[in-house]
N, C-alpha and C positions, 0 to 999 in steps of 0.2 A: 407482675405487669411487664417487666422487661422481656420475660420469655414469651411472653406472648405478645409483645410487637416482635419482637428477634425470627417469631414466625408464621408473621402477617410482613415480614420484610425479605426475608427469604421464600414464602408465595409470590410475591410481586416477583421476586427475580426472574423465579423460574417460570413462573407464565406468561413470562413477556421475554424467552431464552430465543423465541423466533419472530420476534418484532424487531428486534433492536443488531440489526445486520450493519450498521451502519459505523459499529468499533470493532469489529474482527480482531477475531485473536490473532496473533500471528506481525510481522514486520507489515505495511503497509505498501503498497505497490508504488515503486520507485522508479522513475523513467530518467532519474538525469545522472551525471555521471559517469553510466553503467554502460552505454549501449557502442559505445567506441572501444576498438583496443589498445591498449597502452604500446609505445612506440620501445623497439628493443632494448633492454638493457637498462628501462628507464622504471623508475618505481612511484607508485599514484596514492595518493592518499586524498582519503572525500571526509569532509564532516556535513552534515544535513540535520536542517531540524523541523517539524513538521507540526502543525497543531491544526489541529481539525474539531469543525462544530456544528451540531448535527440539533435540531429543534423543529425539524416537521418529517411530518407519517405522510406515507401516500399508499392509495388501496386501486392497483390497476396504475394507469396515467395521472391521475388524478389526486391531488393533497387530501386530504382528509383529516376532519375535527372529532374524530371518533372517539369518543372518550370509555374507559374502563378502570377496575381498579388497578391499583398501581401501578399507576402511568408513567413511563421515563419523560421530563418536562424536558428534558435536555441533556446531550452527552458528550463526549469529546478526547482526545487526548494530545500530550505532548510527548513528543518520539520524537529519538536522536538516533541516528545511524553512521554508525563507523564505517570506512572502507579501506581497501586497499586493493592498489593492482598491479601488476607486473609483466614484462612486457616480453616473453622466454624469447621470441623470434620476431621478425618483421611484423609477422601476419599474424601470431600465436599469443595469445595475454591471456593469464589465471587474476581471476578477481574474487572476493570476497569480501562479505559486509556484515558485518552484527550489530543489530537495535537494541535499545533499548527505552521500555518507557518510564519516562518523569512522572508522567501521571496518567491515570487511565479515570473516567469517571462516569456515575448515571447519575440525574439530580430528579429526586423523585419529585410530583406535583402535590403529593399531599404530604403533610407535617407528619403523618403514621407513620412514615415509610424514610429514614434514616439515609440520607444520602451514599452510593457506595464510591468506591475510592482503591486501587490498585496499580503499584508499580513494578518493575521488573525487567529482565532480560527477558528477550522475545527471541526470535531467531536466528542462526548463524545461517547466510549463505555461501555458498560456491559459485563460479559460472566460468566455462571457461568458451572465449571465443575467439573464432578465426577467421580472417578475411578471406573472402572465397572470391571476389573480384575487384580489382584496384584500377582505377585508369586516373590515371596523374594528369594526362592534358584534357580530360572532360571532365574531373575532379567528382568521379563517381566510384562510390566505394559501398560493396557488400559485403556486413559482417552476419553471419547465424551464429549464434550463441545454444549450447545447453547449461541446462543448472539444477542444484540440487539446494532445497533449505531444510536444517537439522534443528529440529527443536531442542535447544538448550538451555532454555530458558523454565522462569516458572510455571508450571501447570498439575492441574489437580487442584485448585487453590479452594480450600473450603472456610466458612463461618459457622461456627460450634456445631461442627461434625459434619454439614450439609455442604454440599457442593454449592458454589458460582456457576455461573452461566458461562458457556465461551465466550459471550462478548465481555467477559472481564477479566478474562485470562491472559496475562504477557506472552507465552508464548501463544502457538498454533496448537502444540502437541501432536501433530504430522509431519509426517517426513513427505516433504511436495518436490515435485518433479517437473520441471518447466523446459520449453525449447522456443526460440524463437529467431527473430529477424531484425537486422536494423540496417537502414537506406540512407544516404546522404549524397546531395548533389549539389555542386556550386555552378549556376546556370550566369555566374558572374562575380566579379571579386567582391561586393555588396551583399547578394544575395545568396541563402543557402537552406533547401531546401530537405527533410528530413520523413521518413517513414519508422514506428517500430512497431513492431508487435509480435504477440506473447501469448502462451499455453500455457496451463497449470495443472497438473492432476495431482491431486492430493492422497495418502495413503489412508486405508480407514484407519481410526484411530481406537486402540481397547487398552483403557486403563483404569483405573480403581474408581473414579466416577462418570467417565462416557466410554457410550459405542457410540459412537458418528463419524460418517466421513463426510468433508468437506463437497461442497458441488465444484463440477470444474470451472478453472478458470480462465478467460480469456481478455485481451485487453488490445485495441489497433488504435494506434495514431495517427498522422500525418501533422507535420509543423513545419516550420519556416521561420526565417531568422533574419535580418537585416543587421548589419551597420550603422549605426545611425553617427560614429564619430570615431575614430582610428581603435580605440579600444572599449568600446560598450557595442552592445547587438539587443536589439526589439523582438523580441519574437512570439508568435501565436500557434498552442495544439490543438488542433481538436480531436478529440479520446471519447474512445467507446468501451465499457465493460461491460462484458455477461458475466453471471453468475450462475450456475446451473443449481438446482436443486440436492438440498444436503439430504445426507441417513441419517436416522435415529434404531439404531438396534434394526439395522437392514429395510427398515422401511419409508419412503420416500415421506422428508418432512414438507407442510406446507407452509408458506410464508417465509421460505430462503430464498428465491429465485428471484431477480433483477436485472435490468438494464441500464444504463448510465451514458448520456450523452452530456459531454462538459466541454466547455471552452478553459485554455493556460493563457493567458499573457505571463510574460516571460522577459526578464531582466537580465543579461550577462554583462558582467564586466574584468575586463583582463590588465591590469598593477602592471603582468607583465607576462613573457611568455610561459613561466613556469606554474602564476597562480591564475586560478580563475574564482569568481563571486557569482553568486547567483539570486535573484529571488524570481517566486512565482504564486501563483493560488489558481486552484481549479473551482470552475463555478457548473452545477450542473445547469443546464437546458434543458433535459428530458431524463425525465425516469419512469419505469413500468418496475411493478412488483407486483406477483403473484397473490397476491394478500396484503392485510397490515402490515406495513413494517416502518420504520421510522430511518430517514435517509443521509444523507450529507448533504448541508447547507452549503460549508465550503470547507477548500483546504489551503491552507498559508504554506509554503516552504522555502526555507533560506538554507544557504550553504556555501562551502567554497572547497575548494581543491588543490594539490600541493603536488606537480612534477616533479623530479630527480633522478639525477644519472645516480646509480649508484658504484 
């Protein structure tokens, strides 16, 4: 009797490996932090925490009650990210971040199907970036960043013998390749106005249980920040992600492809010059997906950051 739920629970995984796009393997797209460079000589440390909760399917624009066997009722995870930055020159700063997650989960709707559950090291990234334009008296400043993330984390992860799905996988198992942009403008000592965005291409991935390679990625923002009292700031993003359509053994899978239109309201507050706090949560507004697939409800994130001369 056990073996044969063990695989009627591992069916439900794997045919629902292209519904459930909404835990990705891999570190989770991270905009705070990261997109400024660290000032010379001075050394950056971030902690972030992130938990994310995902309970409705949409098919096209549109939610959807489609119901099937082994349904995911709900999924989620809690994910920490480390950082660090460094600041070589005026203009020149190496950064890098490693996540990891507390908990990764799918909570199936029916009592056959054994809830899953998954922890791990996810990603190491890199990025190094440099200011390409500074203007101190109109306080506009252009950084483009490149970067690379190395999957060092767990992957291949199987249940008596049989592989997981990538959406339960801590790491990516890709080595991804990203380039992008970040914008900032103070149109006054109150207000402060922000652009980033971001490329992603992913390596195919051949190991002992997938050939797939990720679809690409891309992600644009625009936000803005106010003061609202000598050391806290209000701020609102609004973010757009594509996903483009994954491989399965070189063949274009269906039901990975998505769009993601979300609002940030956004919380800073600064102790003092050297630390900063942060909270936020993104909530979508619009999503389109290629097929069934099950999306993000919302994401919570807190954190804070730690300056020094060293």
């Amino acid at each position: 009797m056990r073996k044969a739920l063990t695989a009627l629970f591992l069916f439900a995984f794997l045919a629902n490996e292209s519904y459930c796009q909404c835990c990705g393997a891999g570190n989770p797209i991270n905009t705070v932090n990261g997109e400024s460079t660290v000032k010379k000589g001075r050394l950056r440390l971030s902690l972030d925490y992130s938990h994310s909760n995902s309970s409705r399917y949409f098919d096209g624009t549109s939610e959807s009650d489609y119901d099937f066997p082994g349904k995911v009722g709900s999924a989620g995870y809690d994910f920490m990210l480390v950082g660090a930055g460094y600041g070589i020159t005026s203009k020149l700063s190496l950064q890098m971040q490693i996540g990891y997650y507390l908990n990764k989960n799918e909570d199936f709707i029916s009592d056959l199907f054994p809830d899953a559950f998954s922890r791990g090291v996810g990603d190491l990234g890199f990025s190094i970036r440099h200011v390409a334009y500074r203007n101190l008296i109109k306080e506009i400043e252009v950084t483009p960043f490149i970067g690379l993330k190395v999957p060092v984390g767990k992957f291949d992860c199987e249940l008596n013998g049989v592989k997981l799905p990538l959406s339960m996988q801590p790491s990516s198992g890709s080595f991804k390749y990203n380039a992008g942009f970040y914008i900032s403008w103070s149109p006054s000592d109150k207000l402060s106005l922000q652009t980033y965005n971001y490329y992603e291409y992913s390596q195919r991935i051949v190991s002992k249980n997938f050939d797939y390679k990720y679809g690409d990625l891309i992600f644009m923002s625009i936000s803005s920040t106010f003061r609202i009292i000598k050391k806290a700031e209000l701020g609102l993003q609004l973010g757009y992600e594509y996903k483009g359509q994954a491989k399965d053994h070189g063949s274009k899978l269906y039901g990975t492809k998505y769009n993601s239109l979300k609002i940030t309201p956004q919380l800073y507050f600064h102790p003092s010059q050297a630390l900063q706090l942060f909270v936020k949560a993104d909530f979508p507004v619009w999503q389109k997906t290629d097929g069934l697939q099950m999306v993000n409800s919302w994401v919570f994130q807190a954190g804070l950051s730690y300056n020094f001369k060293l």
